[in-house]
N, C-alpha and C positions, 0 to 999 in steps of 0.2 A: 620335055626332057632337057630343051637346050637349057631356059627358063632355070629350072633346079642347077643344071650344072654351074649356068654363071653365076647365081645367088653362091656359092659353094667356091667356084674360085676364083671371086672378087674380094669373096672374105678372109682366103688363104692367104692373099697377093700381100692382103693388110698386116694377118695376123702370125704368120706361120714365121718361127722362128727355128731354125732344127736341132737346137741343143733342148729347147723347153720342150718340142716335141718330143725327142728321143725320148725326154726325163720323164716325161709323162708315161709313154710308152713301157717303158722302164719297170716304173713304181707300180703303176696297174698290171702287168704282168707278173709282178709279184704277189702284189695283191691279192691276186686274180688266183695262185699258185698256192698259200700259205692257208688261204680260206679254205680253201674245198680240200685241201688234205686235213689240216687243222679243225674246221669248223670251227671258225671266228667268228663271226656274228651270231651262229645260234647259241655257242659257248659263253659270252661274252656281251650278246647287247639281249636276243631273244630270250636267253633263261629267265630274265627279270620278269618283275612287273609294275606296274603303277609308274610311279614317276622317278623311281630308281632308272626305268627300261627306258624310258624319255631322255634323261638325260646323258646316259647311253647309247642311246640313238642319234641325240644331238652331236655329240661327240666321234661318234663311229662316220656319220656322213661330215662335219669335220675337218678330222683326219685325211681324208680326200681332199676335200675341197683345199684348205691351205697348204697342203703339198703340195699343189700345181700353181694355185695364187702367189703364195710368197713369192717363187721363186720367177714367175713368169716376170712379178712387177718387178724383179729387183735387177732382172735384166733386159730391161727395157727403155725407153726413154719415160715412161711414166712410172718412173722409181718414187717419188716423193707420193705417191697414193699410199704406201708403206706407213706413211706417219699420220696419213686421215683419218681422224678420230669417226668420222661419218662412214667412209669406208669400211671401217671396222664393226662399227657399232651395225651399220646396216647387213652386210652380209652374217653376224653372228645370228640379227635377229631372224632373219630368214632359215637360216639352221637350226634355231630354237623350235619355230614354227614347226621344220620339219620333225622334231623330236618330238614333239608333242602330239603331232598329228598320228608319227608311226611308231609312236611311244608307247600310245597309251590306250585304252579299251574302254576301261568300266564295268564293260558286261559281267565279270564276277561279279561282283559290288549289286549289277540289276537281278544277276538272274536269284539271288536270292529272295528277291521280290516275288516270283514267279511258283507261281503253284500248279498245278496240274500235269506239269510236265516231264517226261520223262529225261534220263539222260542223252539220250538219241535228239529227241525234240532239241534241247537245249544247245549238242552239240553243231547242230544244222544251224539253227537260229542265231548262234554265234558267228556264224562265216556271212550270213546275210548283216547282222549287225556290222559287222565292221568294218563291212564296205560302206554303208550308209556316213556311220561314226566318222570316217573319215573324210569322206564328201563335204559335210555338213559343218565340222569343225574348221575343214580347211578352207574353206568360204567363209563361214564366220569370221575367223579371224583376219583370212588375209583382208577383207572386205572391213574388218573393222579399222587394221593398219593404216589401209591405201586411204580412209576415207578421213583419219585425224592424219595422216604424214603427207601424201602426196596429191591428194584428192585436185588440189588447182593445178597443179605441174604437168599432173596426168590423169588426161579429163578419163579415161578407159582403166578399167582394173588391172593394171597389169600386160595389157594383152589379150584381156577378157571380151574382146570384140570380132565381127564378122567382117570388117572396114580391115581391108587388106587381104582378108583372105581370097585366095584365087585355087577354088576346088579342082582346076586340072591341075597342079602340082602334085595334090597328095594324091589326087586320082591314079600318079604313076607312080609314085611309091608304093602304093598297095597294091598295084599290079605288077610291078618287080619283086613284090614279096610273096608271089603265090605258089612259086616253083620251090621257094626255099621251106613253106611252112608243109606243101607235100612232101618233101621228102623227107624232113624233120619227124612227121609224123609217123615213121616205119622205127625210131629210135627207141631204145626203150629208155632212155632219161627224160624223154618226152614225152611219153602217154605216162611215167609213174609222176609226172607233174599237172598233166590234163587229161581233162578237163580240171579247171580248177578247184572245182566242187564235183566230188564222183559220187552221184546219186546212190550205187549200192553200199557206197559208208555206209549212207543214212536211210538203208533200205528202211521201212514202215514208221519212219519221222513223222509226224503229224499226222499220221495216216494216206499219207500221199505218195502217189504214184512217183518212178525215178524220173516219166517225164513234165508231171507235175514239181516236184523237187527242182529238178534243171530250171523249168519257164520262170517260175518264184527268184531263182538265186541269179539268173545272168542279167537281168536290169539293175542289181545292186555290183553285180562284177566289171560291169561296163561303166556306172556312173563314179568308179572309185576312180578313171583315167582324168575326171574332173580336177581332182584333187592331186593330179602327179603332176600333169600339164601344167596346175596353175600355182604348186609352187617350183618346180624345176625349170620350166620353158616362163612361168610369167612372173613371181618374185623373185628368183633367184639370175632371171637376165634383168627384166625391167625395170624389175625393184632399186639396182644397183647400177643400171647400165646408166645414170646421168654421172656417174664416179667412176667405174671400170670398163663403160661401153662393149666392145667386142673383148676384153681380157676377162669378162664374164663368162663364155661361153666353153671355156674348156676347164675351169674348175667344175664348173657345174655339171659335163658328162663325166668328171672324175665321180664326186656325191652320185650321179646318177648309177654308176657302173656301183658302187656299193650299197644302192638299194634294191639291189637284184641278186646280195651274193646267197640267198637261202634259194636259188632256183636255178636250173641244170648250168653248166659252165657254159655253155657254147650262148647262152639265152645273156646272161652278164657278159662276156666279150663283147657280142650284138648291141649291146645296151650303150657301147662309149660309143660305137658308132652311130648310132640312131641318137642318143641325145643330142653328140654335136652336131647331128644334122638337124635337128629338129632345132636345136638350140640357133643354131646357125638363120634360120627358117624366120624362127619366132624375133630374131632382133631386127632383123630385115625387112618382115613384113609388117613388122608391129603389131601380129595378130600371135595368139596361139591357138586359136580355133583350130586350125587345119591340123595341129598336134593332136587336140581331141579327138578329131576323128580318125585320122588315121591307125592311134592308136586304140581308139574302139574299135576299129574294122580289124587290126590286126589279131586284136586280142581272140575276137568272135571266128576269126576264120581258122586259129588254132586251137579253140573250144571246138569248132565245128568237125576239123579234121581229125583232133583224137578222138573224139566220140562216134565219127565214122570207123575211126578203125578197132572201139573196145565192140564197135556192132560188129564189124568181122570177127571179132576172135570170140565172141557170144557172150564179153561182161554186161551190156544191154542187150 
């Protein structure tokens, strides 16, 4: 615990300035306020599709993101990062990634390939798709970036490595998070969000049992944290962090806080502070492994808790 706390406020002592705090504060609470009476991102970036939704998406994480960058650098002593064309060009590209990554599907386009299936089947098969799709894309690509742009500079993807990681740190994050996901779990903006896949949607999908259904779908719901960790904690710090080092880290829980805004409010507030810690985490250790898994652990322990409690109330 002490371990965490210094990583945390050595990087304050550097970074914390309290007017760009406040601002940040500020504008995410706005954000945070105008979404969820509004419905902005499902009005707005969600309605789409294809690579209208992409670029929408690009745009929507964004918006976040140079809301807290601009102004962080332009009050700082590293003001002249404003006019780096590298700076720019790097951090858009990373944003693009993101847009494409959580832009985009296909699966219309596939499932028309597909025969035999019912609508039920198709709609199951779709949430297992798109966790994979996104996995796999966002590996692809960042793995294609890292290996033409940075590959000698930074012998590891990113952060994509277990060199640094030190499994008691996250070991107590997810054990300070266990009081908080039981009691969340008695909410009801919380069980109408989890499980994230509710088996009796897709009662008699493939012909499979709900807890056949479940086993199928939470290996692709766990492997899609691959793909958050490694462009939020591992391109959008490390990718950038030899041009904006620690001024990385709090645009990026901005982005992060508005790719949570389709999921209960209290779960997107949580989200600026778990990025920046994690963000925080992954510049200092140079790993983001330990991102991975804590947010696997986290994820599986509030699959697990609301499914304990639709077994109380008899939806399993």
């Amino acid at each position: 615990m002490k371990e965490l706390l210094k990583y945390v406020r050595d990087f304050l002592k550097q970074d914390f300035y309290w007017p760009i705090y406040l601002w940040a504060a500020i504008f995410l609470g706005v954000s945070v306020a105008i979404n969820y009476t509004e419905h902005i991102k499902t009005e707005y970036v969600s309605y789409y599709t294809g690579w209208e939704r992409a670029l929408r998406t690009m745009a929507f994480y964004g918006l976040a993101y140079y809301a807290i960058l601009i102004p962080k650098l332009f009050f700082s002593k590293d003001r002249r990062l404003l006019l780096s064309a590298s700076m720019w060009g790097r951090s858009l590209l990373w944003l693009a990634v993101a847009g494409v990554v959580y832009g985009t599907t296909f699966f219309r386009e596939l499932a028309d390939q597909f025969t035999g299936f019912t609508g039920r089947d198709l709609s199951y098969l779709s949430a297992v798709y798109i966790s994979w799709h996104r996995v796999i894309l966002g590996l692809v690509l960042i793995w294609v970036l890292w290996r033409v742009l940075d590959r000698r500079q930074a012998p590891f993807m990113y952060g994509f490595t277990t060199r640094g990681f030190h499994w008691r740190l996250y070991a107590v994050c997810m054990i300070l998070m266990l009081p908080l996901i039981a009691a969340a779990s008695f909410l009801p903006a919380f069980l109408e969000q989890y499980p994230m896949m509710k088996p009796w949607k897709h009662s008699g999908a493939l012909g499979w049992s709900h807890s056949q259904l479940l086993a199928f779908y939470e290996p692709s719901y766990m492997a899609r944290f691959i793909a958050i960790e490694l462009i939020f904690r591992g391109a959008m710090i490390h990718g950038v962090a030899h041009k904006l080092d620690r001024h990385a880290v709090l645009p990026m829980a901005a982005a992060y806080c508005f790719l949570h805004f389709e999921k209960p409010m209290g779960e997107a507030i949580s989200s600026i502070f778990g990025g920046y810690f994690l963000g925080v985490l992954s510049l200092r250790t140079g790993s983001l492994f330990g991102g991975i898994c804590v947010h696997m652990g986290i994820a599986l322990l509030m699959d697990l808790a609301a499914i304990a409690q639709h077994v109380r109330m008899g939806m399993l």
